[in-house]
Each structure stands twice: as structure tokens, then as C-alpha cells.
PLY file of the C-alpha trace (Angstrom):
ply
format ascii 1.0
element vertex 86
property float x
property float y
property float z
element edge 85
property int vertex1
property int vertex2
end_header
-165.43 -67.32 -13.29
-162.74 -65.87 -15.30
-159.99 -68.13 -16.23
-156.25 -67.33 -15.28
-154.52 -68.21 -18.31
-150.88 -66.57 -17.23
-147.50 -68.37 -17.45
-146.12 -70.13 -13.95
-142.60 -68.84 -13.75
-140.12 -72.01 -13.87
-136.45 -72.15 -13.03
-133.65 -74.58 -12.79
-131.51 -75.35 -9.90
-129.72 -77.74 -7.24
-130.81 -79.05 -4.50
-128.76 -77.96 -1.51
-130.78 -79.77 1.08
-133.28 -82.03 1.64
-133.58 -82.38 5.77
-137.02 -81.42 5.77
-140.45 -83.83 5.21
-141.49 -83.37 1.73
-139.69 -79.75 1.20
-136.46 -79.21 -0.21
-133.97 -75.95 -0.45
-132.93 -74.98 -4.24
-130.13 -73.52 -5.19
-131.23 -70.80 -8.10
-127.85 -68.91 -9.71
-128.46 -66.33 -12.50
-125.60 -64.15 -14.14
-126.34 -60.23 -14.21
-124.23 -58.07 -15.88
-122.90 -55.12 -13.77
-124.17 -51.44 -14.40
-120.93 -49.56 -14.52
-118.22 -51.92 -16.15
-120.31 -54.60 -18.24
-118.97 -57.85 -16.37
-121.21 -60.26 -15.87
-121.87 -61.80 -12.19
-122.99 -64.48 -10.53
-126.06 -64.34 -8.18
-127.81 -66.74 -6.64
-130.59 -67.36 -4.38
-132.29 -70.09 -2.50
-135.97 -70.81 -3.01
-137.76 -73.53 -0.57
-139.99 -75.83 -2.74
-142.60 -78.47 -2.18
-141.19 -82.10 -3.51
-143.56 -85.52 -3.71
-140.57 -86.88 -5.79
-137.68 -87.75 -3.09
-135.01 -85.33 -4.72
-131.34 -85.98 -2.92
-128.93 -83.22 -2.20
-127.20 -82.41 -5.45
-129.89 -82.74 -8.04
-130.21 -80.54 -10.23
-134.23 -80.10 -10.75
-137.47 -77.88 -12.59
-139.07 -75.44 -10.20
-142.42 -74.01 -10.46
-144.72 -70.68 -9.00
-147.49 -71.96 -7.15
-149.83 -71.09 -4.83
-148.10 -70.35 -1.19
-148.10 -74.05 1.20
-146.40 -72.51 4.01
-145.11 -69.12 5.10
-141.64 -69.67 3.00
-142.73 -72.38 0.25
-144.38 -71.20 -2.83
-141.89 -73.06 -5.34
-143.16 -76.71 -6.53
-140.60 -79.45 -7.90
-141.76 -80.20 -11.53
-139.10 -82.78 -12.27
-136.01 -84.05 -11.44
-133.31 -82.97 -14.61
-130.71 -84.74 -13.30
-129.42 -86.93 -10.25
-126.77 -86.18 -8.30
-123.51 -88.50 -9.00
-123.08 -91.02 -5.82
0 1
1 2
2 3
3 4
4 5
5 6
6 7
7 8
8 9
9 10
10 11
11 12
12 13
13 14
14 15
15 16
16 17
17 18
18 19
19 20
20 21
21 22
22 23
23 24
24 25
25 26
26 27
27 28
28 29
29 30
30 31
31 32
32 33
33 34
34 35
35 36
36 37
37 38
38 39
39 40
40 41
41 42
42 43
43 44
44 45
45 46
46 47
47 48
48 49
49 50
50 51
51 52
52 53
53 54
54 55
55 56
56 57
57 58
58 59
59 60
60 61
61 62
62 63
63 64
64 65
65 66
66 67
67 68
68 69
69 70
70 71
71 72
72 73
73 74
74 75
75 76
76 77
77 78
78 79
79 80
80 81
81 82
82 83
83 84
84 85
């Protein structure tokens, strides 16, 4: 059995909802810099990932690759970076 020794990809974002039993939607913006004219824009995109930790709307957490849990999840919440101001 050959070990898989490769690097999870992990990202930071905030958590734009969290209706859902133990799932939450993340908020993942990037900055890409434009072919023609060099300006740099913002992109973002929204990644569904598993959470065991009770994140609230507005965190701003660690997101992990895993394994797919459902037919859109495949993110896991690593930890909680900050909490949302109340």
C-alpha cells in the first residue's frame, strides 16, 4: 500500500451561510491580474465545506481538500481564523 504523501490544498475565506446541518458556504476571493492591461481583479468563488465546529455567518475560516461527502462538498473547515463581530 503506497502512501499518498501530497499536499491538501487549503484556502481562506468567509462564511456566507450557515443554513444547512453541519455544512457551511465559503466565500473564497483571489485577485488575478488581467491578460491584456496588467490590472489586477477580484474573483471569487464559493466552495461548500463540511464544519463539526459551529462557524456563524461572517467568519472568516481555514478550508481544506478532502475526500468528496456529498455531491457538492469536498472542502473541510480546519479552523475558525476569526469570528464574526456581533
Amino acid at each position: 500500500m503506497s502512501e499518498n504523501n501530497t499536499k491538501l490544498r487549503t484556502v481562506e475565506g468567509r462564511v456566507v451561510s450557515n443554513k444547512m446541518q453541519k455544512t457551511v458556504t465559503v466565500l473564497v476571493e483571489r485577485q488575478v491580474k488581467h491578460g491584456l492591461y496588467g490590472k489586477y481583479i477580484r474573483r471569487s468563488t464559493k466552495l461548500h465545506a463540511h464544519d463539526e465546529q459551529g462557524c456563524q455567518e461572517g467568519d472568516v475560516v481555514r478550508v481544506s481538500e478532502c475526500r468528496p461527502l456529498s455531491k457538492t462538498k469536498n472542502w473541510r473547515v480546519v479552523e475558525i481564523v476569526s469570528r464574526a463581530a456581533q
